[in-house]
N, C-alpha and C positions, 0 to 999 in steps of 0.2 A: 072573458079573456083570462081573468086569475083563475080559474078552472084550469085551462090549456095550460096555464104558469104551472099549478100544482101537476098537471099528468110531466110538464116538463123536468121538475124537481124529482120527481119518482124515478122518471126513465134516468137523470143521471144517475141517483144511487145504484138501480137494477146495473148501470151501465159500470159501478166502479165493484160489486158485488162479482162481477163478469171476469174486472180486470183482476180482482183478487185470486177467483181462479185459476186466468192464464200464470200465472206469476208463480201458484202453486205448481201447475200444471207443468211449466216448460223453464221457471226461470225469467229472470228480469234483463240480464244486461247481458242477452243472445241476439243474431239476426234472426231465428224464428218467433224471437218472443216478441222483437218490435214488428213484425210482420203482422203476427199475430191480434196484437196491440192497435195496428193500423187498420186492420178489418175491423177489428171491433168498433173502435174510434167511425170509420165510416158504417156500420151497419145503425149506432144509435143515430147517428146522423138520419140515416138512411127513416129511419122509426120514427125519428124527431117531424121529418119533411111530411109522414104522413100524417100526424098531427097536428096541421100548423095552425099558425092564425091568417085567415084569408082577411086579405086588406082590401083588395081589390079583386077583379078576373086577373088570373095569371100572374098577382102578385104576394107571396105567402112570408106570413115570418115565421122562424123556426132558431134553435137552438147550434145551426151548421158550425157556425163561425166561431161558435164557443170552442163547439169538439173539434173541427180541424185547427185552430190555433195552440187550445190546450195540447193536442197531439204531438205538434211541432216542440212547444216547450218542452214537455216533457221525453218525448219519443226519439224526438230527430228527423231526419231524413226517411227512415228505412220504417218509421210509421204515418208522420204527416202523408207523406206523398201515396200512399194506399188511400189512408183517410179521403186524400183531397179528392183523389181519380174516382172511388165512391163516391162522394157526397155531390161531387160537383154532375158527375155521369148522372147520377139520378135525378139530380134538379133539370138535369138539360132531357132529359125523359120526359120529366115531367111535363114539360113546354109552356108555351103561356109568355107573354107577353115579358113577362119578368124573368125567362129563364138564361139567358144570357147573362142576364145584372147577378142573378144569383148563383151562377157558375164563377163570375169573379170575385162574388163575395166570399165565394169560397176559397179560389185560388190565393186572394190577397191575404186572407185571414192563414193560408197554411205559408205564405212566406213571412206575416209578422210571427206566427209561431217556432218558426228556422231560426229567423233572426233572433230574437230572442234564448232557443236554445243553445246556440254560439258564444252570446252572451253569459248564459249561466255559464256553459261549461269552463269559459276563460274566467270565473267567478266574479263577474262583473255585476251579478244579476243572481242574488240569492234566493230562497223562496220564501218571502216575508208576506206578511197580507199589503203592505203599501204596494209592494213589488208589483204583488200578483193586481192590485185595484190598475196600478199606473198602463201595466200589460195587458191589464182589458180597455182601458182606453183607448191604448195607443191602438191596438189590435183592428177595433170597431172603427175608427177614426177612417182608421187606413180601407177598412172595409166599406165604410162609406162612400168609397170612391167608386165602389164596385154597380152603384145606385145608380149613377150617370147612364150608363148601358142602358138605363129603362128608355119607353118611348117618350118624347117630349112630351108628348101632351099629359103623360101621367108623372114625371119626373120629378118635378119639382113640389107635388104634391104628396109624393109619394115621402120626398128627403123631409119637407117642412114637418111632414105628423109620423115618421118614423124616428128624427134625429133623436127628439129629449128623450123617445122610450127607450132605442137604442143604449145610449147612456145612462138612462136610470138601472134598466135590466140587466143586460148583458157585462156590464163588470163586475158586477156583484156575484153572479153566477159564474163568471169567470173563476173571482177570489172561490168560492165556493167548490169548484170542479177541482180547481187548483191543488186547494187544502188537502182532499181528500183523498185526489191521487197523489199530493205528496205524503198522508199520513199510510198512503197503500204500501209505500216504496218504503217509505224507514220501518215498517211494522216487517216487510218482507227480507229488508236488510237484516233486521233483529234477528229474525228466524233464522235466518241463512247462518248467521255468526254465531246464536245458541246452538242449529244441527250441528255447525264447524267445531266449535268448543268442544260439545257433547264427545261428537267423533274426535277429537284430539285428546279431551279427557278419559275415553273410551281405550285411547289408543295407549296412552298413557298409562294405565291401569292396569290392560292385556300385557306390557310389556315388562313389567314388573315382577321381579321372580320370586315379591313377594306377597302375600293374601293382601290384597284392599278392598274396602266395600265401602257403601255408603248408606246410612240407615235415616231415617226422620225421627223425631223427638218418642214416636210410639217404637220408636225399634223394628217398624215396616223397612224393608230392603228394597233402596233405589234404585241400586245398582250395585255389581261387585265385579270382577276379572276372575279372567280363565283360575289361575292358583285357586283361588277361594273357591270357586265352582267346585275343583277335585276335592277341595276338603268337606261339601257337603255331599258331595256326588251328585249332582243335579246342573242342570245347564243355566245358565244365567237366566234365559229367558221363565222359567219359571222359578228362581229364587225372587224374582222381581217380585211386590208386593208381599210376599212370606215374612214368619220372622223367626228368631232362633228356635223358637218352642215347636216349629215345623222339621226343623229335622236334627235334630240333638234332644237328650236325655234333659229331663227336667232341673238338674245339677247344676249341668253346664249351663243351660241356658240361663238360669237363676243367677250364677254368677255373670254370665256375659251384660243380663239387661240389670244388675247392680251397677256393676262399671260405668255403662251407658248413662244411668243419671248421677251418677257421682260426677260427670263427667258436664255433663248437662246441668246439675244443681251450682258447683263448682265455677264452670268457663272455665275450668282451663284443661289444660293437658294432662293424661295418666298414661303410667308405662307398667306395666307387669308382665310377668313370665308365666307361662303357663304350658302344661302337656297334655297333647291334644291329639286324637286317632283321626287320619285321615279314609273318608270313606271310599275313596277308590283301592286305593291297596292295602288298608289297613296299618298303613306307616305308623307308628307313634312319633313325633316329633315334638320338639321344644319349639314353642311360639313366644319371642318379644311382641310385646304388641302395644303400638302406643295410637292412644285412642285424643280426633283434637275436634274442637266443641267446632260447626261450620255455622254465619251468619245469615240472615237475612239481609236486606237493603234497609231494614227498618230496626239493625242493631238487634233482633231477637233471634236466639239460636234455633236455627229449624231443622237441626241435623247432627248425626254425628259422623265425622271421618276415620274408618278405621284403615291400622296400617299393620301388619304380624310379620314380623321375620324370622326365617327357620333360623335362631341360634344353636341346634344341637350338635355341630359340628365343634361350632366353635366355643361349647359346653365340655363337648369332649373334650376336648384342645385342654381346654381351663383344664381339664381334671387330669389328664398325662402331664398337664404342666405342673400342676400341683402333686402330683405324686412324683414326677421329678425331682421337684423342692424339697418332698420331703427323703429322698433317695440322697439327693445334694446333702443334704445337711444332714445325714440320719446314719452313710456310711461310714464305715471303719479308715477308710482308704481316702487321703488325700486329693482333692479335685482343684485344679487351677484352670482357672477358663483367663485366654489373652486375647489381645487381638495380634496381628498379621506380625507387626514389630515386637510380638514379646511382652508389652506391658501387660502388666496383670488387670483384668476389668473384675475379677471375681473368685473368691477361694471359700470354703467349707469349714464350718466347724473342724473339720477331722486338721486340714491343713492347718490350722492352728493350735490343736495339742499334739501336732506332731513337729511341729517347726519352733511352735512359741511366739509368732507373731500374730500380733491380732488382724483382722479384718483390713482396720482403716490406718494398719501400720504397712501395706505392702499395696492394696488397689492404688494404682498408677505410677508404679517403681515396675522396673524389668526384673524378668527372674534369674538375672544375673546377679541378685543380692543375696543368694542360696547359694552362689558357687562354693564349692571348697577351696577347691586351687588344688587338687591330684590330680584334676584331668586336664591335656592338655589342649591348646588349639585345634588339634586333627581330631581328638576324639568329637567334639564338636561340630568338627564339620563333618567328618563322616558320620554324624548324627542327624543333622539336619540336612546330607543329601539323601538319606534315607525316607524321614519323613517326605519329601519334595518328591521323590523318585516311585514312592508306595504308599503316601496318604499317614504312615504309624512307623514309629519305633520304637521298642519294648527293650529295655536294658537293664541294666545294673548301671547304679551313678553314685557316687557319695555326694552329699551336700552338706549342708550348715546349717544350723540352727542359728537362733536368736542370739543363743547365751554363746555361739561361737562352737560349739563343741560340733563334730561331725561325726555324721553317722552314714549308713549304708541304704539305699531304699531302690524298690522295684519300679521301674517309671515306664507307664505309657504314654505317647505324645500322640493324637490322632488331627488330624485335619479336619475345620470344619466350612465347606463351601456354601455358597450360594448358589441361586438355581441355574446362572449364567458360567457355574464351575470355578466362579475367584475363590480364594481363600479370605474368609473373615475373620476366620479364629483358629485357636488351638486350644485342644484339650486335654490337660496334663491329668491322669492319676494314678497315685505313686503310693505304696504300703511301705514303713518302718520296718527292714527285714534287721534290725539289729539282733533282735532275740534267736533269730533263723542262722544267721554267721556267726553267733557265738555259740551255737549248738551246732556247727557245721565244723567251726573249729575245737568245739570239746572233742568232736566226734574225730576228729583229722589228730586231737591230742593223745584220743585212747589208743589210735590205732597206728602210734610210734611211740608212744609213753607207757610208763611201767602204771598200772592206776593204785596203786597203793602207794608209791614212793613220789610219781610223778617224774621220775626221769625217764633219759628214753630209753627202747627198749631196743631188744636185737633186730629188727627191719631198721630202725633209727641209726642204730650204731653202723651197723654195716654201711649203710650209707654214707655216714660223716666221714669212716675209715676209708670210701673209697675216694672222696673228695680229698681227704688228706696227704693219702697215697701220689693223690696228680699234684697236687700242691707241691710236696715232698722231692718230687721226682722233677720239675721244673726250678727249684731253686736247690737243687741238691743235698736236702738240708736230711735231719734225721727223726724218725718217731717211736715212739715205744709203745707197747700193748702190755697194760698188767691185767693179770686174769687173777681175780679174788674169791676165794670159797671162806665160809665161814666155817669154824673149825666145830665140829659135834651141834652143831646149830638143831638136829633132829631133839635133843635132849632140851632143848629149851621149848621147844613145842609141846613135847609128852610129858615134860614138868609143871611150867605153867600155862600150856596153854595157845593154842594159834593166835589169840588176840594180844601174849606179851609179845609173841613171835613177830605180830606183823610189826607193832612199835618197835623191837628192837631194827626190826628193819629198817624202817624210817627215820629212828635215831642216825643210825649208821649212815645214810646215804645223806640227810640233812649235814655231818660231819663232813664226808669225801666229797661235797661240793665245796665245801668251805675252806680247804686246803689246798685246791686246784686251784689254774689257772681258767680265766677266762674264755679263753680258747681252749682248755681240755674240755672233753669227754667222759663224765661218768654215766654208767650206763647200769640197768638192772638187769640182767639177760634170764636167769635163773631164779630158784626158788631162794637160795642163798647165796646165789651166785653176782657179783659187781665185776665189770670188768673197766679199763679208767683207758682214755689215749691222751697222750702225750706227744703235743706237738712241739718242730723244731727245737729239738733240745741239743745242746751243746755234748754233753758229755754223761755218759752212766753215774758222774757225782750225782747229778738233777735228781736222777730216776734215783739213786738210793735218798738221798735226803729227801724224798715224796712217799717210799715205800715206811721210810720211819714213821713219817707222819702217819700216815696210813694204821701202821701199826699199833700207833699210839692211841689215835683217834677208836678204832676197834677194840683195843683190850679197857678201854675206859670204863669205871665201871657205870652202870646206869640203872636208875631208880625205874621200876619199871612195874605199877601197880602196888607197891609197897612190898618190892621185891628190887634186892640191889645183884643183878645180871651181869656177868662178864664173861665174854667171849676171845676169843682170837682168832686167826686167819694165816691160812697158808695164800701165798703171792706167787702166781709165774711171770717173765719177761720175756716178752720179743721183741726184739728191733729191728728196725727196718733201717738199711735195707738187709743186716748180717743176717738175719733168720727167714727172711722169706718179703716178697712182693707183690703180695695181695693180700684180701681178707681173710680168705679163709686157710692159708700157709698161717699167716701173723696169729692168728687167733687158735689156732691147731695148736702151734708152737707155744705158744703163752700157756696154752693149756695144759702141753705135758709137763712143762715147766712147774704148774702149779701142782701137778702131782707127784711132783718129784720133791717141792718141799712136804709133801702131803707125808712121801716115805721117811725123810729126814725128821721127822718129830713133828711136822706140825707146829702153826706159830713161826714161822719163819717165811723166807722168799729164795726163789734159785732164777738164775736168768734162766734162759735155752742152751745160751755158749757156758761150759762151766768154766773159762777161763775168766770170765765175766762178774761169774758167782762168786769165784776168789775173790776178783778182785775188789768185787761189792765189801765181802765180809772182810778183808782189811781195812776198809774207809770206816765199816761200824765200829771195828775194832779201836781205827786211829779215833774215831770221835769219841767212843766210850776211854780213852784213853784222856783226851783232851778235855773233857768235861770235869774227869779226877783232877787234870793237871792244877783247875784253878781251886778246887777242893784244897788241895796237897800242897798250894802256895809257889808252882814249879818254874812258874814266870821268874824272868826277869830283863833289867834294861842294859844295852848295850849304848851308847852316845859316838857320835862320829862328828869331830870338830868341824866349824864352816870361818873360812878363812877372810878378811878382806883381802882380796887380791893386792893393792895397791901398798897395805903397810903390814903386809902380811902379820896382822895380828889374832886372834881368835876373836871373831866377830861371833857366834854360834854356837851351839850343840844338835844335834835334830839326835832323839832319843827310839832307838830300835830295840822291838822285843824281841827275847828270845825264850826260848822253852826247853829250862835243863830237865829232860827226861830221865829219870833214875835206869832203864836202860840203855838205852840211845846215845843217853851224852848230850848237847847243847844241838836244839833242833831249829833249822834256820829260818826266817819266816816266810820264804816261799815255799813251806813242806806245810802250814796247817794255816796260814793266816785265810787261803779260799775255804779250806772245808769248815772255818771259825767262819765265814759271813753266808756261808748256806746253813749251819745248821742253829745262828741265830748268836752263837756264842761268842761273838764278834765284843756284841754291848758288856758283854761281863768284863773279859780280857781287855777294851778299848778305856773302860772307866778304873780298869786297875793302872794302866799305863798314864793315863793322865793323871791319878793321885799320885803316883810312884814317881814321875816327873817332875811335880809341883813339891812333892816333899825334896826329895834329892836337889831339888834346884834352891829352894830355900836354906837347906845344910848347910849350902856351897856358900850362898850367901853371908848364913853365920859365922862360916868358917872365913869369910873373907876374899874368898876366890872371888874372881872373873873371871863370867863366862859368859857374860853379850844376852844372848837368850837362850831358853832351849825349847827347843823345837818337838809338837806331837804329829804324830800322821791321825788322820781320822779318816774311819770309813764312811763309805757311802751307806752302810746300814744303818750307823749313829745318827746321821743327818737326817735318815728321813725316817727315825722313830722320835723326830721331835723332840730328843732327851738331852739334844747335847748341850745347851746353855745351861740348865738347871748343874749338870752333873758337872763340868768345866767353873763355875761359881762356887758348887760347897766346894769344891776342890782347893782353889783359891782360898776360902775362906778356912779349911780345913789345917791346909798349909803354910798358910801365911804370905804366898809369894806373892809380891804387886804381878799386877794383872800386865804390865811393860814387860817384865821379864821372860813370858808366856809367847811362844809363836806356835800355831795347828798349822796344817799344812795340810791341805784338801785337794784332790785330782778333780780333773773338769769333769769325768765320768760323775762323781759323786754332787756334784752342783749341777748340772742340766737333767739329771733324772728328775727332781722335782724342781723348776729354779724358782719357783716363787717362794716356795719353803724353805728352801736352801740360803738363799738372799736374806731373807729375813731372821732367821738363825743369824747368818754369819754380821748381820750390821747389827744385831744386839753385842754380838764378841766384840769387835771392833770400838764399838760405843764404849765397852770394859775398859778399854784399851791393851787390848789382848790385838798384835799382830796376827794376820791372818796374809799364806802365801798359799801359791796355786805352784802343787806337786806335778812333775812328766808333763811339764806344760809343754804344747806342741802336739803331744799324740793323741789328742782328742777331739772336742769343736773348736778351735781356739777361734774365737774371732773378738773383733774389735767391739759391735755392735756389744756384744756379752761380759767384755773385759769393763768397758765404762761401767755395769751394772754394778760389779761386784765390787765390793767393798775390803779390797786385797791392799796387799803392802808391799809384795813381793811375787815374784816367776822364778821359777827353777827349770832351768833347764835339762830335760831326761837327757841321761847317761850315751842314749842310744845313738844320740846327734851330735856328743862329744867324744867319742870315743874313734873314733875316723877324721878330725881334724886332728892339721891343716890340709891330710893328702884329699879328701875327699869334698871336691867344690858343692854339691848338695848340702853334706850338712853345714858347709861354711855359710852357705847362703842363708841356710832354715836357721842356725844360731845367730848370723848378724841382723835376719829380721828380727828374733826374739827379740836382741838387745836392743834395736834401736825401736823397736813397738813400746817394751816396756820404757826407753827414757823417755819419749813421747809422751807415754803417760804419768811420769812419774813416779814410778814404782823402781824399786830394787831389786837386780835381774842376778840371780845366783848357779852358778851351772854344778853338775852332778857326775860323779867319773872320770875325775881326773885324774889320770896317772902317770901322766911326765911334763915334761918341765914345757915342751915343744908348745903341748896341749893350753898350759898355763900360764904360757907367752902370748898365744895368740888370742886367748878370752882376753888376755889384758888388756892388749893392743887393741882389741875389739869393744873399750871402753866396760867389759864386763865388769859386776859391784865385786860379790862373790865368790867361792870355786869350794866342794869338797870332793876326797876322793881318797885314795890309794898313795896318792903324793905323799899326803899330808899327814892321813894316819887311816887304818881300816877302825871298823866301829871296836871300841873298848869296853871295858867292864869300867864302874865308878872311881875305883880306885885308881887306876892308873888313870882318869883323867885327871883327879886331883895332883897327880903326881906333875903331869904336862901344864898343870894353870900353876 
């Protein structure tokens, strides 16, 4: 019987060798593999019945009940039930007394095997050895019932000496079948999940676009993906088992299996770069490649994971970045990188020696801290719908420095998008054209300026004359054109020299600007030739008292290399409009003009008009006249008494010069007192009157008279050569007279040409206690706002506003504001040109202080005042 036990023992293992196949073969958890599974299950059956142990005739025992139960547990339905239809078909084949009993010991062993797999699979019923012992009891138990079916007469004999062996064998064998189809299934489960991995790891790999592989501790190849393939050239299936030294240069591969155990000796991680020729196309490429140690289940490394990715791209990238960097920071040319709103994210070496701020004085400030402030709003926006509308704008812009100062610069603004088209940035770079416009302007200098003298030259002239001419012609006013040659000027050339030549040039033109007006025009047209304009002038005095100068200025002598130089000049005059009205009439005419002094000797001037010329050369004459006059002592003072209206007593003197001309006779001072403040001579004659006054007035004094004060006129040229408190104090102090006795009398012309100047003069006199009154008050700015300022004592009312009352209600009205503005302010209101009694009624009436005139007395000689006090 343990014979038949061992051939039974065998036939299971042959039986589960069988089932390992199918499993391989078809798979585990299909309908054909429990099909499968089910014939199998019933063929050992089937093999088992033909070995059995004969108990009886017709009654065998055999191993059925194990396999169709075991089947059920583990199979199911879709195997038991094949199992059972074999094993039980062929016992009922077999025939015999016993084959009915053992067709149900079939059937009932394949429904405790059902049952049971219901169980498991609701995991009620795991696969444990208790499990598997309790399921062969139960199983047999059940099958035991199956024994009944024998004939009586053997039945009970049959159960009594089958039970205990029953029970001792069959659950054992049970646990046993159990075990080893459960160890078939989780060995075939493993597999399944290693192919699955493999193939996922596989998949994995292939997918990766970059080199992976996988090598063992000798550097034998597991496996690698497609990329890696192309780098050896060879198909995976035989880089398998190879190693580097099979297809790479002994170099390389000496480096690659270095790595490998640095990596290995190590455990940990390596990353390196390397360049590497791929063998399908011969690419050379940059390889990253980071190599990581792989474990065993027993903590010992059995492998290495290699990973390589193509960085030469993004090698390139680095190296345009980097030669950008150094582009950025290396050029000449300003670079501002911003974002969307303008703030600055980044600027260049250059933007900071050309601005003067530093780096981390402007990153996150907007580049509106560069403004100037010359451009306006509009320029800006139609700046920035340009970049918006075309991506760049390229301009001219002034900006700002650091230190505040502004300069000029080339600016491009470019757009920088993203790959969806938004704008991220802007990129500003902008070159210092300051050097470029001041060589744009030298250039723009030389070619209207004379370049030796640096004035301008004849396209220049011509131009300013014709701009003056529209000027001219719109305010009606008048201008004059002098044409200047220098007189033998070739002899200073062929004497010492073109280089004293060109100095004396330069001397001379540095001179003619210094004598002109601000709005004239001196100009170098010729080789010796100056020609000067003369805007809105009043009257031909102007122009002679400019050609003097002129004259003066020229015949001066000048040191000139250690050579003292003197030249002169003929002058012509045109004016406009009498001579012509345009440039080239005014300039023609100046011109013959100057050749006409050129025939009169030379050294002199002729207008165009000779009636003009006369009357030039009587003004030089009255001036050279008038210059002897103070030489020759020819001055003298007239006085014209000032009245108080009220007690009609001599309240005043106002002191008038006059000029006894040894031909002439007594000249009156509207004949030279203008041509005395144009030609300067005003200070001489003004400072002789005020000492001639201040002594006379002192006389009077020792002699006992009274005479209230007396009174000087001052010009507007005294006040504002800032001489006049100096020379009004020696005066004083010269003559003895208290400074009370003392009244100047000033026109409002003469205080509002300079008023600050003016003001401050007159409150030092004042402070003296020297009276100060405002002469022709009325015919000038008169106002209130100006009258608080000045430090006056007195108004005099011009002649021109008294001499037509009371018939004339204008000047009634212009003298009774006088009067009643100055009592307002306090001041002493004196009127001027009175000649009848009508006139000296109604100042009365009109609360006037006041009055001198023709009434009273015309201006006297000193004597006969003494005779009247």
């Amino acid at each position: 019987m343990w014979i038949e036990l061992i051939k039974l023992i065998a036939l299971l293992l042959a039986f589960t060798m069988l089932l390992t196949f199918v499993f391989r073969a078809v798979g585990k958890n299909n309908p054909r593999s429990s099909l499968l599974q089910g014939i199998l299950f019933g063929f050992i059956a089937i093999v088992g019945m033909s070995m059995p142990v004969h108990f009886s005739t017709g009654v065998i025992i055999d191993p059925r009940s194990v396999l169709v139960s075991v089947a059920g547990l583990f199979g199911g339905p879709l195997t038991a039930i094949p199992a059972g239809i074999l094993a039980g078909g062929y016992r009922l084949w077999l025939g015999g007394s016993g084959a009915i009993a053992g067709m149900l010991v079939v059937l009932l062993s394949t429904v405790s095997g059902l049952t049971a797999y219901y169980l498991r699979k609701a995991n009620y019923l795991p696969v444990t050895v208790v499990n598997l012992f309790i399921f062969g009891l139960f199983s047999h138990f059940i099958a035991l019932f199956g024994l009944f079916a024998l004939p009586n007469e053997i039945m009970w004999a049959v159960i009594k000496n089958l039970s205990i062996p029953f029970f001792i064998i069959y659950p054992p064998m049970t646990i046993f079948l159990g075990y080893l189809i459960n160890f078939i299934e989780r060995k075939h489960d493993i597999e399944e999940q290693l192919v699955s991995s493999t193939a996922q790891l596989k998949g994995l790999f292939d997918a990766s676009p970059d080199l992976m592989w996988l090598k063992d501790i000798n550097g034998v190849y597991l496996m690698c993906n497609h990329q890696f393939a192309k780098f050896f050239g060879a198909p995976e299936s035989e880089i398998r088992g190879q190693t580097d030294y099979d297809y790479v240069d002994e170099t390389l591969a000496n480096l690659f299996r270095a790595m490998d155990k640095k990596v290995i000796a190590s455990g940990c991680q390596s990353k390196n770069e390397e360049w590497v020729n791929f063998a399908t196309d011969g690419k050379d490429v940059l390889l990253e490649t980071i190599k990581t140690p792989i474990y065993g289940s027993d903590g010992q490394i059995i492998g290495v994971l290699g990973v390589a990715h193509d960085i030469t791209q993004r090698a390139q990238n680095e190296a345009r970045l980097r030669q950008s960097a150094i582009v950025f920071e290396s050029t000449t040319e300003g670079v501002i990188i911003t974002d969307k709103a303008s703030d600055i994210l980044d600027v260049n070496q250059s933007f900071s020696e050309i601005t003067g701020y530093l780096k981390e004085e402007v990153v996150g400030k907007n580049t509106r801290i560069l403004s100037s402030g010359k451009h306006d709003d509009d320029f800006y926006r139609q700046m920035w719908n340009t970049v918006q509308n075309t991506g760049r704008w390229r301009g001219e812009v002034w900006n700002k420095r650091k230190d505040n100062t502004i300069y000029p610069e080339w600016l491009t603004i470019s757009e920088v998008k993203n790959k969806k088209g938004e704008v991220i940035h802007y990129v500003a770079v902008f070159s210092d054209i300051t050097s470029i416009k001041e060589s744009q302007e030298r250039l723009d200098h030389l070619a209207f300026h004379d370049a030796l003298t640096g004035l301008p030259n004849r396209v220049s002239f011509n131009s300013k004359l014709e701009a003056a001419l529209k000027h001219a012609n719109r305010r009606n006013s008048k201008l004059a054109i002098l044409f200047i040659d220098l007189d033998n000027f070739k002899n200073i050339n062929d004497s010492f020299g073109h280089h004293a030549g060109d100095n004396l040039l330069k001397y001379i033109a540095t001179g003619l600007k210094s004598i002109t007006r601000k709005e004239d025009t001196v100009a170098r047209i010729g080789g010796d030739e100056f020609i000067i304009l003369f805007e809105d002038i009043d009257n031909t005095d102007h122009i002679i008292g400019a050609i003097e100068k002129i004259m003066t200025i020229i015949s001066s002598k000048f040191e000139i290399e250690g050579h003292s130089i003197q030249v002169s000049a003929s002058v012509g005059v045109s004016l406009f409009p009498m001579d012509g009205d345009n440039p080239v009439n005014l300039i023609r005419n100046a011109d013959a003009a100057m050749y006409r002094a050129k025939e009169e000797g030379r050294n002199t001037f002729q207008f165009y008009t000779r009636d003009l010329t006369k009357k030039a050369f009587e003004r030089v004459i009255m001036e050279n006249e008038l210059r002897n006059a103070i030489e020759k002592n020819e001055f003298l003072l007239f006085y014209q008494p000032q009245f108080n209206l009220s007690s009609q007593h001599i309240a005043g003197l106002e002191s008038l010069v006059r000029w006894n001309h040894s031909t002439l006779g007594i000249v009156p001072p509207n004949k030279f007192i203008t041509l005395a403040e144009e030609s300067g001579l005003i200070n001489q004659i003004g400072e002789w009157v005020i000492n001639e006054a201040c002594r006379q007035g002192k006389e009077w004094m020792d002699k006992g008279l009274e005479f209230g004060r007396i009174a000087v006129n001052i010009s507007s040229v005294q006040i504002n050569k800032n001489e006049l408190v100096d020379i009004v104090s020696s005066a004083l102090i010269e003559s003895g007279l208290p400074p009370s006795r003392l009244e100047l009398e000033v026109t409002e012309g003469a205080i509002m040409k300079k008023t600050d100047s003016a003001i401050a003069q007159l409150e030092q006199l004042r402070k003296m206690g020297i009276m100060l009154s405002v002469d022709d008050f009325g015919t000038g700015y008169s106002s209130l706002s100006y009258l608080k300022k000045l430090p006056i004592s007195k108004l005099k009312i011009d002649m021109s506003f008294v001499q037509n009352i009371p018939d004339d209600n204008d000047d009634k009205a212009i003298v009774n504001a006088i009067i009643s503005m100055g009592r307002s302010l306090g001041l002493t209101v004196i009127a001027e040109g009175i000649e009848n009694k009508t006139q000296e009624a109604y100042l009365k009436d009109s609360k006037c202080n006041e009055g001198q005139g023709y009434l009273y007395s015309k201006p006297i000689c000193a004597e006969e005042i003494e005779r009247i006090l």
